[in-house]
C-alpha positions in Angstrom: 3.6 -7.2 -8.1 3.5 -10.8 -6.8 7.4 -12.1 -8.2 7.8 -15.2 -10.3 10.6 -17.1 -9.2 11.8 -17.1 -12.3 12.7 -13.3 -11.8 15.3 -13.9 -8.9 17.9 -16.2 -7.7 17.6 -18.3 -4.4 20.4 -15.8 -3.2 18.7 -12.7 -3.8 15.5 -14.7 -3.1 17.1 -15.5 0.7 18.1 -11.9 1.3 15.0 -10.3 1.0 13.0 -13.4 3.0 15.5 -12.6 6.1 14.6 -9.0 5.7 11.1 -9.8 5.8 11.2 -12.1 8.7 12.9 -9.0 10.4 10.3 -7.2 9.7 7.9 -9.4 10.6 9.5 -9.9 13.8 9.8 -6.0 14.7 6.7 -5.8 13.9 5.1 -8.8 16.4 7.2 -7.3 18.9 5.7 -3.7 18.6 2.3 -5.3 19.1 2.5 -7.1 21.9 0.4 -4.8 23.6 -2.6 -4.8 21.6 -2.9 -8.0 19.7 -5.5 -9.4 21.5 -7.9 -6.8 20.6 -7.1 -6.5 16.8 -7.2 -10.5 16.1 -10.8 -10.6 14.7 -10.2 -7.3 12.9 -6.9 -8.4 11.6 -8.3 -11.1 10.1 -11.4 -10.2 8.6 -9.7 -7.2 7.1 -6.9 -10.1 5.6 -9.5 -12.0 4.4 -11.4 -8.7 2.6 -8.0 -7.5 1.2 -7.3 -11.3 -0.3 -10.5 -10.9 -2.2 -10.0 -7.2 -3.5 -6.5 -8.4 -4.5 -8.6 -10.6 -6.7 -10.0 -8.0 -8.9 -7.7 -7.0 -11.5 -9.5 -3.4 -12.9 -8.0 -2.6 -16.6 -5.7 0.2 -16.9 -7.4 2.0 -20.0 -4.9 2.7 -23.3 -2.5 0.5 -21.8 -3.6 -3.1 -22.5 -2.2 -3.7 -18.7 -4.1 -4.0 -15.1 -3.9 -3.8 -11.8 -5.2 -4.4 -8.4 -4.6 -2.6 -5.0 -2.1 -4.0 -3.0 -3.7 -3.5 0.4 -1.0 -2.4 2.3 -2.0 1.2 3.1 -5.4 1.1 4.0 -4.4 -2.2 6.4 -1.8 0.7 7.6 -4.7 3.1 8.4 -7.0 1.1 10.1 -5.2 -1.8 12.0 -1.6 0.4 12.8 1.3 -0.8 10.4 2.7 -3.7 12.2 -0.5 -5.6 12.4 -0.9 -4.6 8.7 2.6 -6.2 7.1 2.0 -9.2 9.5 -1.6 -9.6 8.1 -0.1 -9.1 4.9 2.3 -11.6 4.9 -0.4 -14.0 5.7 -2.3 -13.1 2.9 0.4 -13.1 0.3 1.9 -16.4 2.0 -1.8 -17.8 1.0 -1.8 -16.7 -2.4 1.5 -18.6 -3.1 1.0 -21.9 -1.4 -2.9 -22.5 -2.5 -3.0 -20.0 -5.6 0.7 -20.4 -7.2 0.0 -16.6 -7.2 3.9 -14.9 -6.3 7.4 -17.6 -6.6 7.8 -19.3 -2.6 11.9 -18.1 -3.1 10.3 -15.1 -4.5 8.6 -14.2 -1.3 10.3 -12.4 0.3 10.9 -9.6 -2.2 7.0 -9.5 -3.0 6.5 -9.1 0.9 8.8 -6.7 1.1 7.9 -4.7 -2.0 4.2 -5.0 -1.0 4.3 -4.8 2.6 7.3 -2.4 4.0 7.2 0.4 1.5 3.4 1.1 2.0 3.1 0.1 5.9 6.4 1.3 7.0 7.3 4.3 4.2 3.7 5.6 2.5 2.1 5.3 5.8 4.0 6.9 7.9 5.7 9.5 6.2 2.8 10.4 3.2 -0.4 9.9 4.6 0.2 11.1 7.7 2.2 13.8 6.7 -0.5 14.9 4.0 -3.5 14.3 5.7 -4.9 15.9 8.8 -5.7 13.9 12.1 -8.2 15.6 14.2 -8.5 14.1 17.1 -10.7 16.1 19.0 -13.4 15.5 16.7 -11.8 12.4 15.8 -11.9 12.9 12.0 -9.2 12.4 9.1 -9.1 16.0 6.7 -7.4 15.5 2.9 -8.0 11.5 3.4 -8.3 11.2 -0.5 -5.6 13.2 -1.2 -3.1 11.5 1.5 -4.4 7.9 0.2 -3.8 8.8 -3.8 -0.2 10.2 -2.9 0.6 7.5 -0.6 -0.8 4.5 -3.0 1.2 6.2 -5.5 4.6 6.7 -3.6 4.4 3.6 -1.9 4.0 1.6 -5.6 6.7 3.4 -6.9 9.1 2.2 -3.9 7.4 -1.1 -4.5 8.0 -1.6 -8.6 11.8 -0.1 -7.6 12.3 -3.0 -5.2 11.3 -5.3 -8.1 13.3 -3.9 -10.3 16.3 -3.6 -8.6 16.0 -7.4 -7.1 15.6 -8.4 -10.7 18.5 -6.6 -12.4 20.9 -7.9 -8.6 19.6 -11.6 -10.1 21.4 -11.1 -13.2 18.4 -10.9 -15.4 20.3 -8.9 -18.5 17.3 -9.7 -20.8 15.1 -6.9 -18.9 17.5 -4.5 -19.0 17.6 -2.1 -15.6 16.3 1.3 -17.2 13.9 0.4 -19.7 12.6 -2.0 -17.2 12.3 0.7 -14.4 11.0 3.1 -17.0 8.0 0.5 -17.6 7.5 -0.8 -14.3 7.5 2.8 -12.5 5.0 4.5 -15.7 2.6 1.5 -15.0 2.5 1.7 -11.5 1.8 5.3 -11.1 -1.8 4.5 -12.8 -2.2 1.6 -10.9 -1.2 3.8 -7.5 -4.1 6.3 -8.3 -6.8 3.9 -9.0 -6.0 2.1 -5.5 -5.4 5.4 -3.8 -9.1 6.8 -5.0 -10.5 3.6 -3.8 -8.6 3.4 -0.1 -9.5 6.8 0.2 -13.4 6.0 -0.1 -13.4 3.3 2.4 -11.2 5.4 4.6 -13.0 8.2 4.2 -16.6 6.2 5.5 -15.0 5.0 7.9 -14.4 7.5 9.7 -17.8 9.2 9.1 -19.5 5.5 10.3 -17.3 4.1 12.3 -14.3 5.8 13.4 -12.8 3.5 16.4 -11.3 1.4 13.9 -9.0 4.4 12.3 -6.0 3.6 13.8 -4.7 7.0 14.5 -7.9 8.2 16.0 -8.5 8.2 19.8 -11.2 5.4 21.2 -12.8 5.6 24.2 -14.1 2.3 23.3 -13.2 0.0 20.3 -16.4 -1.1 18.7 -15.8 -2.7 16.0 -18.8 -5.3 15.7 -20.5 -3.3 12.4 -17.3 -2.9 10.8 -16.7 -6.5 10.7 -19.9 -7.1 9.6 -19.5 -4.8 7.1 -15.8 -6.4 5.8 -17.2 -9.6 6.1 -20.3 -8.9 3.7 -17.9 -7.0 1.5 -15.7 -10.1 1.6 -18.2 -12.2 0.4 -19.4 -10.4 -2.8 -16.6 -9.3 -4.2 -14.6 -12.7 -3.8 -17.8 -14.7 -4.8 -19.2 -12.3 -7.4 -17.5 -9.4 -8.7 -14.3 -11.3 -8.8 -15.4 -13.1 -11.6 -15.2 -9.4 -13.2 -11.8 -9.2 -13.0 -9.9 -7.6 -16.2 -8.3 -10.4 -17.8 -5.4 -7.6 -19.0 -1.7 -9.1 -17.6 -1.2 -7.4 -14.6 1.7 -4.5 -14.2 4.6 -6.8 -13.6 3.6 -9.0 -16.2 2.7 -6.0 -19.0 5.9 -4.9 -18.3 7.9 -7.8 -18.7 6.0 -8.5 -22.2 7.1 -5.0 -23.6 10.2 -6.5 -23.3 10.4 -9.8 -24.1 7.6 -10.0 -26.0 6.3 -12.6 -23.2 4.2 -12.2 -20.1 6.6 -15.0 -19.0 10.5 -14.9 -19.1 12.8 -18.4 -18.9 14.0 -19.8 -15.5 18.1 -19.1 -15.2 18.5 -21.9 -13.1 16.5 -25.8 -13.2 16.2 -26.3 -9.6 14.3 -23.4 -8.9 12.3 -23.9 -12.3 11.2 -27.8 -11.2 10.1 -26.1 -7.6 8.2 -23.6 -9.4 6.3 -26.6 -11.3 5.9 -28.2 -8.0 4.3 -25.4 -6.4 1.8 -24.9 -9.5 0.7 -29.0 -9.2 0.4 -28.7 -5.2 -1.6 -25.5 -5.8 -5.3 -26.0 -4.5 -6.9 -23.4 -7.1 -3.7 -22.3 -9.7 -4.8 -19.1 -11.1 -7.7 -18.8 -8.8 -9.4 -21.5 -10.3 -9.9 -25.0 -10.8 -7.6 -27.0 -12.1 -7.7 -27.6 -16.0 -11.1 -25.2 -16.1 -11.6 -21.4 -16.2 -15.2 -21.2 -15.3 -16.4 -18.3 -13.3 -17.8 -21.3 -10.6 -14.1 -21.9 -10.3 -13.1 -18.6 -9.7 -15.9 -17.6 -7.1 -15.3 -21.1 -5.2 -11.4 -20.2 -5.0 -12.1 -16.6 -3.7 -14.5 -17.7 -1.1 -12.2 -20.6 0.0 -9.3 -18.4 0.0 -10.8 -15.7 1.9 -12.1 -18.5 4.4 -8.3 -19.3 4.8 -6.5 -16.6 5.5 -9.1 -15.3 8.1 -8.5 -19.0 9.9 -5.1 -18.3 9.7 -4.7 -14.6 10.8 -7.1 -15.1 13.4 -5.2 -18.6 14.9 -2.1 -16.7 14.0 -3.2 -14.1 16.5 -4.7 -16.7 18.8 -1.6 -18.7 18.8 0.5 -15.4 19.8 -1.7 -14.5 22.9 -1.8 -18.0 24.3 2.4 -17.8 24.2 2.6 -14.1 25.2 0.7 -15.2 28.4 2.8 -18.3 29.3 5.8 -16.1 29.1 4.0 -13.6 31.6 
């Protein structure tokens, strides 16, 4: 659900960044507690969810795939303000160095992505549907809470996009056969991440429960777990992404039902010549090198972009501390 530019206008495109940054804001504020002792989890879990993000698995019958969005299992183990800010670094990544998701269209795929599942599916879903207990610190109904939430929270998600779209003026994908699409794709798509947050949920808490968010911690170990993201990290963004279904994604499936295109036409030139410039500026476009679509190229890309968004996340973090204790 990353949002071409070409979806949106600079207005609607402005909106939804302001309500992200509020968000984002809320968010930092809410942490200011804790921060310090999430930063190296925060980031190696933004740098594990960049490379999952890069494995597209095909939706069978459908021609169409998908990948998770990462939102709700960021929510369960880091709390969901550290997750939408560590999201926002990650899909901020994906659209600078990958062209992956418009720069005006940012906001809306932050939104879409990030509020609905930390601040919506989180909350009132998985916690509502699973079973927190903490005196023996386990999680009951952990794969049935993540597959309703994943589900719910995509639904939200593919609405947002909708809805931004048709506010844009984008008559060509008209509003209900458009939501129809979107909302059908997504709920195969939800299930498929949900089964697979709910398995590394559900061994984390029988290997390492400290880092479940909602689960009491007498002491916050978190030294395998890292070690375990990290390893994790590393195969699937320098291996298995090079896997990936080469299907169009959701979004994209949906919009070629449509218009027959994965693609649709810019409605206004400025935004279409910064949309150009963001693809030439782009490190790996596509997740590869440029003007090549070997699997070398993909690996390299996923290993690099992992690499980045933990530096970042983890200097974001850094950065944040080192103000928070000049203000003191």
């Amino acid at each position: 659900m990353h949002m071409s530019d070409a979806l949106i206008t600079p207005v609607v495109g402005g909106v939804m960044l302001i309500s992200s940054i509020g968000v984002g804001k809320y968010s930092l504020d809410k942490m200011k507690e804790d921060i310090t002792s999430k930063i190296p989890l925060m980031a190696i879990m933004g740098a594990f969810i960049f490379a999952f993000q890069m494995i597209n698995f095909t939706i069978p019958g459908t021609g169409s795939s998908g990948h998770i969005g990462g939102g709700l299992l960021l929510s369960i183990v880091l709390g969901p303000y550290a997750a939408f800010l560590t999201l926002a670094i990650v899909l901020l990544i994906q659209a600078l160095f990958f062209g992956d998701g418009g720069l005006i269209a940012y906001g809306c795929t932050l939104f879409n992505l990030g509020f609905f599942t930390c601040f919506v599916a989180y909350p009132f879903i998985f916690r509502l549907l699973t079973k927190f207990d903490r005196d023996n610190k386990k999680i009951k109904r952990v794969i049935l809470g993540s597959i309703v939430a994943s589900i719910i929270g995509l639904q939200l998600g593919s609405f947002g996009v909708v809805l931004q779209t048709t506010l844009s003026g984008r008559t060509d994908l008209p509003f209900i056969e458009f939501l129809s699409l979107m909302q059908g794709i997504h709920i195969l798509i939800g299930l498929v991440e949900g089964v697979i947050t709910g398995v590394i949920v559900k061994y984390l808490v029988i290997n390492n429960n400290s880092v479940i968010y909602e689960l009491p911690k007498k002491s916050r170990n978190t030294r395998r777990v890292f070690i375990m993201f990290a390893i994790s990290t590393v195969v699937i963004a320098g291996f298995i992404s090079i896997f990936a279904s080469s299907h169009p994604d959701g979004l994209e499936w949906a919009i070629e039902k449509i218009v027959g295109e994965k693609e649709i036409p810019f409605l206004n030139e400025k935004v279409s010549r910064l949309s150009d410039k963001q693809g030439e500026l782009a490190l790996f476009p596509d997740y590869g090198f440029k003007k090549s679509s070997s699997d070398i190229g993909t690996s390299v890309s996923g290993l690099t972009g992992s690499l980045i968004v933990f530096t970042s996340v983890f200097l974001m973090g850094l950065l944040y501390r080192k103000r928070k204790l000049r203000n003191e």
